[in-house]
C-alpha positions in Angstrom: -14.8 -19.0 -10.7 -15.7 -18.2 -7.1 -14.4 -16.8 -4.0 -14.9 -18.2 -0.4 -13.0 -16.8 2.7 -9.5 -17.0 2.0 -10.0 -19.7 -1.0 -10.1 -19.4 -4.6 -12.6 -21.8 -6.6 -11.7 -22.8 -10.0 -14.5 -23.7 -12.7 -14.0 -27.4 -12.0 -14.4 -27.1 -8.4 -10.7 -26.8 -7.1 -10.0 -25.2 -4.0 -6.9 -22.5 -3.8 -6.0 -21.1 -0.6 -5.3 -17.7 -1.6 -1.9 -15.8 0.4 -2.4 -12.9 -2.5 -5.2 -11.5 -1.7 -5.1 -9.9 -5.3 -1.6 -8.5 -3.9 -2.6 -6.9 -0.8 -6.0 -6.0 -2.3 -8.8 -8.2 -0.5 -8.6 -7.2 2.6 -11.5 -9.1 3.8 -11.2 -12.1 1.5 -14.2 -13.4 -0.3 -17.7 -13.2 0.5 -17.6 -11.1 3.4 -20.9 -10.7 4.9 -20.8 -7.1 6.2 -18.9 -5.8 2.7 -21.8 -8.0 0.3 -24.4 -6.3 2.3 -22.7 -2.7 2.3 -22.0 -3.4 -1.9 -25.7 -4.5 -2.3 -27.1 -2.2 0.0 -25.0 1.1 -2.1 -26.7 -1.0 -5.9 -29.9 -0.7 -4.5 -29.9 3.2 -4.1 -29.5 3.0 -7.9 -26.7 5.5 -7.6 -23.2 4.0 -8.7 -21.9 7.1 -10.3 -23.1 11.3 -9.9 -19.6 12.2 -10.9 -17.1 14.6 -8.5 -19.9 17.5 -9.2 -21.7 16.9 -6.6 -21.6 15.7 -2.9 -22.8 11.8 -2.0 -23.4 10.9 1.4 -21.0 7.6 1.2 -17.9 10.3 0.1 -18.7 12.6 2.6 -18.8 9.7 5.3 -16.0 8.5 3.8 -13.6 11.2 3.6 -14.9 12.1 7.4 -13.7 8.4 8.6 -10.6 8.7 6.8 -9.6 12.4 8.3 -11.0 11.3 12.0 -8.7 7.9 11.9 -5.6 9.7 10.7 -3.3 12.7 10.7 -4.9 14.6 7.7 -7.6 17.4 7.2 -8.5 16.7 3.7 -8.9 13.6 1.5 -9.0 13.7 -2.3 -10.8 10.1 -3.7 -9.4 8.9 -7.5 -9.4 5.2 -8.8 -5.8 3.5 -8.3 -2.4 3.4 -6.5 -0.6 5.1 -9.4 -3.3 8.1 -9.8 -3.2 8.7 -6.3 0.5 8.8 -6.2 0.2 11.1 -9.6 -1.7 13.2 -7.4 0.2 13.4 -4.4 2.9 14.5 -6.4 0.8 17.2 -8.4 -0.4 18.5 -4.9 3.3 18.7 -3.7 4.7 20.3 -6.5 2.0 23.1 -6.4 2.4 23.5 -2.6 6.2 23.8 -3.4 5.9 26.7 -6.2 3.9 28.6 -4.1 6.2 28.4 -1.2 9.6 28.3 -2.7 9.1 29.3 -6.3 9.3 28.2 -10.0 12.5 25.9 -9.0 11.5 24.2 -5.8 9.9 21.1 -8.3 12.7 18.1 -7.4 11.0 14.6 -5.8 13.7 12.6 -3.6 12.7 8.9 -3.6 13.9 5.8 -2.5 15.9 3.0 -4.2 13.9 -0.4 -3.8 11.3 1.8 -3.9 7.7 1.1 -6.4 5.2 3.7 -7.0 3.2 3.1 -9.8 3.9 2.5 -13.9 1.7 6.0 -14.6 4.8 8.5 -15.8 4.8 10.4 -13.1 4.9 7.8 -10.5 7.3 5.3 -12.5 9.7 8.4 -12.5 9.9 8.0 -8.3 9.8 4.2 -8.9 13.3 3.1 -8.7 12.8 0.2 -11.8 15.4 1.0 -14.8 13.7 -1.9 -16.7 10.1 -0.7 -16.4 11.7 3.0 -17.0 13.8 2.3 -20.0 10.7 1.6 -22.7 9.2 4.8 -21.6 11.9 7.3 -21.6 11.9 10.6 -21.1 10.0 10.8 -17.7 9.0 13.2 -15.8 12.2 15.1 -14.9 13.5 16.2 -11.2 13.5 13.1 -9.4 16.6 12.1 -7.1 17.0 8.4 -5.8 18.8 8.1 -2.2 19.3 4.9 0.0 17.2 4.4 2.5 19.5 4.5 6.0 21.9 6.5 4.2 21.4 10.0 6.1 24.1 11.3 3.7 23.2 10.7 0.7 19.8 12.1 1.7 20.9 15.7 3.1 23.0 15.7 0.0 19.9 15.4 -1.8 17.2 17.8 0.0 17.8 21.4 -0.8 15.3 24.1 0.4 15.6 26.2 -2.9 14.8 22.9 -5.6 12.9 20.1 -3.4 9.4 19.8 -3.0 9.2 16.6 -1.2 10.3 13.3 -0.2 7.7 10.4 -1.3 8.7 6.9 0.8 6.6 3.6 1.0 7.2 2.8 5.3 7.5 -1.1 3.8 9.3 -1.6 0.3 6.7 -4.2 0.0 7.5 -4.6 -4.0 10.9 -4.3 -3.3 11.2 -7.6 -1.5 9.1 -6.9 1.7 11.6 -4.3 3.5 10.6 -2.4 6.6 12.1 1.0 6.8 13.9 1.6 10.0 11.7 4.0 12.6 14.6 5.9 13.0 15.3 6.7 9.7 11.6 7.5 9.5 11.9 9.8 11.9 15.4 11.2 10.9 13.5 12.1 7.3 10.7 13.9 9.3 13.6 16.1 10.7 15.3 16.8 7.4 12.0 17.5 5.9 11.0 20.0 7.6 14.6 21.6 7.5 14.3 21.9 3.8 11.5 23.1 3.9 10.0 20.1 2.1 6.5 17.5 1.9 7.1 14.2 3.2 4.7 11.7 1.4 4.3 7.8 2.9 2.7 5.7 0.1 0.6 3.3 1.9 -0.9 2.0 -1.2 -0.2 -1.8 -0.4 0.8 -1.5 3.6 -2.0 1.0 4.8 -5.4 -0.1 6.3 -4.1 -2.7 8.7 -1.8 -4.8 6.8 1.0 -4.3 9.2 -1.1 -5.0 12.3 -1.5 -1.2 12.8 -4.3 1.0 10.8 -1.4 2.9 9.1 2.6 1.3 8.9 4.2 4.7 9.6 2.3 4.5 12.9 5.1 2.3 14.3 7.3 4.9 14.0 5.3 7.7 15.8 6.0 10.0 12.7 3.1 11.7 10.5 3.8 12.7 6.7 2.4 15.6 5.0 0.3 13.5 2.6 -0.1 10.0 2.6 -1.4 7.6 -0.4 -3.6 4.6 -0.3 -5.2 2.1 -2.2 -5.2 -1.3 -2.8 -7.6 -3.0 0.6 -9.3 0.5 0.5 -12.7 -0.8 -1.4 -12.4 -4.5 -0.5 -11.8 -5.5 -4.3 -13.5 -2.4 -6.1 -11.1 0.2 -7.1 -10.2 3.1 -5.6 -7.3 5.1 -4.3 -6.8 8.5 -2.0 -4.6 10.8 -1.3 -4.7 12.1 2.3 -3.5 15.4 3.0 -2.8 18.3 6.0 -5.2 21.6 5.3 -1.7 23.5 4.7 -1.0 21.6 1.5 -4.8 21.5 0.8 -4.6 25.1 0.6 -2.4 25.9 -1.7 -4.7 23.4 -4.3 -6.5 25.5 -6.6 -9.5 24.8 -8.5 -8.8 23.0 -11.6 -5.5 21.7 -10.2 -6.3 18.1 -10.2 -9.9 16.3 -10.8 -11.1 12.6 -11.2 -14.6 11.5 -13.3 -14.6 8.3 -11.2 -13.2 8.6 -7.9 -14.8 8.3 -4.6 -18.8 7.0 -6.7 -21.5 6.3 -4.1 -20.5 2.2 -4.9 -17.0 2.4 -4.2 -17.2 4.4 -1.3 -19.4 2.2 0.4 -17.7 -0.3 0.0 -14.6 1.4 1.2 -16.6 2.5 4.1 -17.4 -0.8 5.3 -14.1 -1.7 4.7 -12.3 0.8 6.8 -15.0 0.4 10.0 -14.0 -3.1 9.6 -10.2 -2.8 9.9 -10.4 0.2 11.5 -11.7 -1.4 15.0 -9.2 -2.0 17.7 -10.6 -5.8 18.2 -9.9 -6.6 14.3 -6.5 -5.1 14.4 -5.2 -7.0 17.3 -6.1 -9.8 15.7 -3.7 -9.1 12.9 -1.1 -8.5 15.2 -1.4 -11.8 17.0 -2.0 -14.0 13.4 1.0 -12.0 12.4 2.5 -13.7 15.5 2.0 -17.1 14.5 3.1 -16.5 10.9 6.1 -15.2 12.8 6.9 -18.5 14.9 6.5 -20.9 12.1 8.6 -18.8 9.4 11.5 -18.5 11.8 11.1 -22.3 12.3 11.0 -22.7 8.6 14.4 -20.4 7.9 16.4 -22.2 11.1 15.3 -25.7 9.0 16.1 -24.6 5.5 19.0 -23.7 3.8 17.2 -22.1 0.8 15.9 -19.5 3.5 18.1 -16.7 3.7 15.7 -13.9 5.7 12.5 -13.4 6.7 11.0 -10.1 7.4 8.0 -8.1 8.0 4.8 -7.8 10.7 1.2 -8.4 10.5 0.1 -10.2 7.5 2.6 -9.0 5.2 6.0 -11.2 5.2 8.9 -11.8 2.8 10.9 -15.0 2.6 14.2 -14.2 1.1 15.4 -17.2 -1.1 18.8 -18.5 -2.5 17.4 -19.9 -5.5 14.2 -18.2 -7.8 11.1 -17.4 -5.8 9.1 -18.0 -9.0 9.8 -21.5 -8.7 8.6 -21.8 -5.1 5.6 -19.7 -6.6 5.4 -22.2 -9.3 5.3 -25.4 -6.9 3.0 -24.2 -4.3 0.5 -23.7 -7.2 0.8 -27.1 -7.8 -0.3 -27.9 -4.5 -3.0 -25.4 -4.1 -1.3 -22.6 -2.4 -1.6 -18.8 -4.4 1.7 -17.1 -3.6 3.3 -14.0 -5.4 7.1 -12.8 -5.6 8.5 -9.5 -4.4 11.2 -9.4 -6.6 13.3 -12.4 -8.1 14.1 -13.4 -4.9 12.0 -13.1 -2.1 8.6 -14.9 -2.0 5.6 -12.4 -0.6 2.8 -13.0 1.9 -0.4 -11.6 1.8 -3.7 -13.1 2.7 -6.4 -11.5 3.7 -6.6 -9.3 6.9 -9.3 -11.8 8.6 -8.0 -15.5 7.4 -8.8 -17.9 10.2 -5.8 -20.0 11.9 -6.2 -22.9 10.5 -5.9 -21.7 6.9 -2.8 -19.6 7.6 -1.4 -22.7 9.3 -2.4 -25.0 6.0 -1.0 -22.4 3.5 2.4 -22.2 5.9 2.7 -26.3 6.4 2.4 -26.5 1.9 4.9 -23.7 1.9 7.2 -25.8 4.1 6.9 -28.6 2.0 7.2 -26.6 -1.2 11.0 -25.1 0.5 11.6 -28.8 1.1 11.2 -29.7 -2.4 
């Protein structure tokens, strides 16, 4: 197999226009010029791996990009979306007990909501079936409704919760924007309870939305913030973004990693967030996200198997009456990668820089597919 642009090349040759990007993960598609060079470049040094004791240049210019571009003071590097949701977590909890005490340990997440399938973060994940083989989980998690303001003051208590963990874009949960204003309703009864507010941006951070970070839209900032999936271009990696107050309460010992943020990986990442990162690149997203726009709208008015479309940028769910694995199942057929968010809803995500014409190929075969 082979990767080229936004396509996928089988063994015999065949051509796939990829709208997966390894859900949400190739950023940059495949082949990328500036992120070959920057992976080369980082094998050449002959240094893939020194281990977290001791300090690489790519971390360092890393971690500096990261806190420059965003709200946060400190970054902590591991390998995944789960571990760095595990993390965030650990670092809340710890903040918490030192604020609040012993009891202050409860996690109030969302329903719709996905996390990770690591225990602690498929405790937060609201997914009875993915729970149910793994039972007992971690304990102290609540599960509210997202635009329910009562059912989440009910919820938040300044003596028992540590913090609130919330994806800005249920993108597992069928490609759901959260409301701005319920974003910035939770900021409020955060900091009333005296509680963290964590925004996993695992699969809608770096750009995917049309802006750097989704919660931007909102004009809110959390307390600690996840990422992962775009953040290396392909290679893994996740982060966990944090304010110096919740950094400081993080002793040594706390939390660690063997892998995370490696000369490689960070270089790579690197290259990958000065790519998104620039203003150019992400207007670009917001006008392909545009066009997607237009011809998906067209699509639902035409189509009675269309019952909503939603999202922004390049990340877009199509609401179905009938199975979205069989819409994933035909487009296949005809050459198009697409991936479900849920039974329901069929889930958009090519990479960040696919030219026009591919996104209006891969939208004209998923016409037809609808058609049947």
């Amino acid at each position: 197999m082979a990767g080229e642009g936004s396509y996928l090349i089988a063994e015999n040759g065949e051509r796939y226009l990829d709208f997966t990007s390894g859900i949400a993960v190739n950023a940059l598609g495949y082949g990328d010029a500036e992120f070959v060079d920057a992976v080369r470049e980082a094998l050449e040094t002959g240094l893939v791996h020194t281990s977290n004791l001791y300090r690489t240049r790519p971390g360092a210019e890393l971690a500096s990009w990261l806190v420059a571009n965003s709200f946060a003071d400190r970054v902590f590097f591991c390998n995944s979306g789960a571990e760095a949701n595990e993390g965030a977590l650990k670092f809340a909890r710890r903040w918490a007990r030192e604020q609040g005490g012993p009891e202050k340990v409860e996690i109030v997440a969302f329903r719709g909501s996905f996390h990770g399938r690591t225990f602690g973060a498929l405790a937060a994940t609201d997914r009875p079936a993915f729970q149910e083989p793994f039972r007992p989980l971690m304990p102290g998690v609540r599960f509210v409704t997202v635009g329910r303001l009562d059912e989440l003051e009910q919820a938040l208590d300044r003596t028992r919760t540590a913090a609130v963990i919330i994806e800005p874009v249920q993108a597992e949960g069928g490609v759901l924007p959260v409301p701005a204003d319920f974003l910035r309703a939770l900021r409020e009864a955060c900091d009333r309870a005296e509680a963290l507010l964590i925004f996993d941006e695992v699969q809608v951070g770096l750009g995917r939305t049309g802006t750097l970070w989704a919660h931007e839209a909102a004009g809110v900032e959390p307390d600690l913030m996840t990422l992962a999936k775009p953040l290396a271009g392909g290679l893994p990696m996740g982060a966990v973004l944090l304010t110096e107050r919740v950094a400081a309460a993080i002793q040594p010992g706390d939390h660690a990693t063997t892998f995370g943020g490696g000369p490689l990986v960070a270089s790579a990442a690197l290259a990958v967030c000065r790519r998104i990162g620039d203003s150019g690149f992400l207007r670009e997203i917001r006008r392909k996200g545009e066009l997607v726009s237009e011809r998906l709208g067209a699509m639902a008015l035409a189509n009675d198997r269309v019952v909503a479309v939603r999202g922004g940028g390049l990340i877009w769910g199509i609401e179905l009456s009938t199975p979205a694995a069989d819409v994933v199942s035909a487009a296949l057929d005809e050459k198009l990668l697409l991936v479900s968010a849920g039974p329901r809803v069929v889930r958009l995500v090519p990479p960040l820089n696919t030219p026009d014409d591919d996104l209006v190929r891969g939208l004209s075969i998923l016409e037809g597919v609808l058609r049947g």
